[in-house]
N, C-alpha and C positions, 0 to 999 in steps of 0.2 A: 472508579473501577475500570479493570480492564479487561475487554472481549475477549475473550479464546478461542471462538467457533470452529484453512489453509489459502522463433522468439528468441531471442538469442539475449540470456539476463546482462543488461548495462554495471558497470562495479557503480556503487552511490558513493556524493559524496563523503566527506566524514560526517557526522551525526553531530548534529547540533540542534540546543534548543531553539523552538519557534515560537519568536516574540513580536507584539503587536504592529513592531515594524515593520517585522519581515511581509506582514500581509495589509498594508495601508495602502501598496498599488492595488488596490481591487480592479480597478477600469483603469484603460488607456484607450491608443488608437481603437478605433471597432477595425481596422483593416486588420489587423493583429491576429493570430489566432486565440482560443479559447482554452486556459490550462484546468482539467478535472482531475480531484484526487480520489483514486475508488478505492474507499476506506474498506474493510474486510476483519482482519484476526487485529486489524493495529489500531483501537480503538484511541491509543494515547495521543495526547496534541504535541505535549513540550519536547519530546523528542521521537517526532515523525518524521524518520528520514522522509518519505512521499511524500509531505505537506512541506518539509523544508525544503525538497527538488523543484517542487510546484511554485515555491515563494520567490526562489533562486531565480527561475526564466523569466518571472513575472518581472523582478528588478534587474535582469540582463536584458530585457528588451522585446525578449522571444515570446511572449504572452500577454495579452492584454487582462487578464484575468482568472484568479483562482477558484474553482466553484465544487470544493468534500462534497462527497454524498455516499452514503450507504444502502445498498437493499437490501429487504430481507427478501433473500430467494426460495420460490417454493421449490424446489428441487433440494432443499436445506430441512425447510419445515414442512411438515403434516408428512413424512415419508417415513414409509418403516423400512427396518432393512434388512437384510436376509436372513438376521439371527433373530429377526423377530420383536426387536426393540424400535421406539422412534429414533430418530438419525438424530432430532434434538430433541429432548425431554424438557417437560414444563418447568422444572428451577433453571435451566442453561435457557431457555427462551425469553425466564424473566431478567437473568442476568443481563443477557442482549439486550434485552429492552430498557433496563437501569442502563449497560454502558452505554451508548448510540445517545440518549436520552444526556448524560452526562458530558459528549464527546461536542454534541451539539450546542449545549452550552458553555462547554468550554472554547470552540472556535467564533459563537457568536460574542463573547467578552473580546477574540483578537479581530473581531472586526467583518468577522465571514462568512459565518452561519453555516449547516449541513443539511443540503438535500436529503429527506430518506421518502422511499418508494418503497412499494410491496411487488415484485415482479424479478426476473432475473437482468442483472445486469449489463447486459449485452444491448438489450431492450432500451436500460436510462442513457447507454452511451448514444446509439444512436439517435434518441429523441432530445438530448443534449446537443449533439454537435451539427444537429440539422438545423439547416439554414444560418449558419455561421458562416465567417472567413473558413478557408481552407488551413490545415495543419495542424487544428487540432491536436491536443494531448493529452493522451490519460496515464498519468503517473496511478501506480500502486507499487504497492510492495513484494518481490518472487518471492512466492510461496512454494515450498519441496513437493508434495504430495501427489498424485496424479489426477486426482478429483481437481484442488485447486487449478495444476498446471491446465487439462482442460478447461478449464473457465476463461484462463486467460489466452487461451488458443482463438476460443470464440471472441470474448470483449475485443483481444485484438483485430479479427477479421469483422466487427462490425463498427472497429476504428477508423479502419483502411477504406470500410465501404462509406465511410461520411466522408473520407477526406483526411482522418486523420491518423494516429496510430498512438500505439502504445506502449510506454516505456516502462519497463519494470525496473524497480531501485532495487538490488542485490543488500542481503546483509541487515534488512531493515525490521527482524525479526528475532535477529537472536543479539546474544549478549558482545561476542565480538564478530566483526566484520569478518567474513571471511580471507579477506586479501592480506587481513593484520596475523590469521594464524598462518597463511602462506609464509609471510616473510618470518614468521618464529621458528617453524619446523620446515619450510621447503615447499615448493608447489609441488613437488614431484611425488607421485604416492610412493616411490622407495625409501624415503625419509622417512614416511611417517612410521610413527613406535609401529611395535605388534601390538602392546598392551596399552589399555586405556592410563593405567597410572603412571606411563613415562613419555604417554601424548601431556597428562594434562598437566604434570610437573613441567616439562617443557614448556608447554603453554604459559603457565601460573608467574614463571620468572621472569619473562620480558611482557606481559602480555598490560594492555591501555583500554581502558574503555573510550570510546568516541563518544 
């Protein structure tokens, strides 16, 4: 199953599946810094851009190790919200708890296992990269929405305050990358259609899954 619960965003790179390979450097030097994937809406393993950025520095040299983790935040659950409803109801909580549950065992078969905590994530970053080398990284996924981008305003500034920071992978959320519909229609918002069905005609004729 897959979760659905949402700085200057880096482009990722292309998408590709994450195989046992990818994540067999688990350790190296300890001088090395420490690479964290902060898992969120992207519950999927085989084609995590974040977990396949994370795998990438680890076999380029720049990380001594990859270490997923999830929280469930309370600022997420047990909140109502101004219309009156929970912010997550008890079937989307169990879903959560089927994917993470799921995601965990899918990363412990490539060799890595998934930290999960009850607390907000700002919190696992900094008690993660404490007492570590310096430079740390926390790979996630940019998320649009303003709720999410706050989150990663904080995660980041409690990156920064251990040492390390935090790289978000662009693109790693929807179905095409965004740089791939630049180059179909234009980066420039005067290209793009007026109407949605001659963006997506446009799009549909050259367009490639990563």
């Amino acid at each position: 199953p897959t979760a659905d619960p949402r700085h200057a965003t880096q482009p990722s790179p292309p998408r590709r599946r994450v195989s046992s390979a990818a994540t067999t450097a688990m350790t190296s030097s300890t001088a090395k810094p420490r690479a964290l994937v902060w898992l969120r809406n992207d519950l999927r393993t085989h084609d995590n851009a974040a977990l396949a950025a994370a795998a990438a520095a680890v076999a380029a040299g720049d990380a001594a190790s990859v270490t997923p983790f999830y929280c469930f935040d309370p600022r997420f659950h047990g909140v109502v919200t101004h219309y009156g409803v929970p912010k997550c109801g008890a079937h989307r909580a169990q879903f959560l708890v089927e994917s993470v549950a799921d995601a965990r065992a899918r990363l412990t078969a490539l060799g890595s296992g998934l930290a999960v905590s009850v607390g907000p994530p700002e919190a696992a970053v900094a008690t993660m990269l404490a007492g570590g080398p310096p430079g740390g990284i926390v790979f996630a996924a940019a998320e649009p929405c303003p709720e999410e981008r706050g989150a990663e305003r904080v995660v980041a500034a409690a990156a920064a305050a251990a040492g390390g920071r935090l790289h978000l992978v662009a693109g790693a959320d929807t179905l095409l990358h965004p740089a791939d519909i630049a180059a179909v229609i234009g980066p420039a918002a005067s290209r793009l259609p007026d109407q949605f069905t001659a963006f997506r005609t446009a799009v549909e004729a050259n367009w490639k899954v990563r």
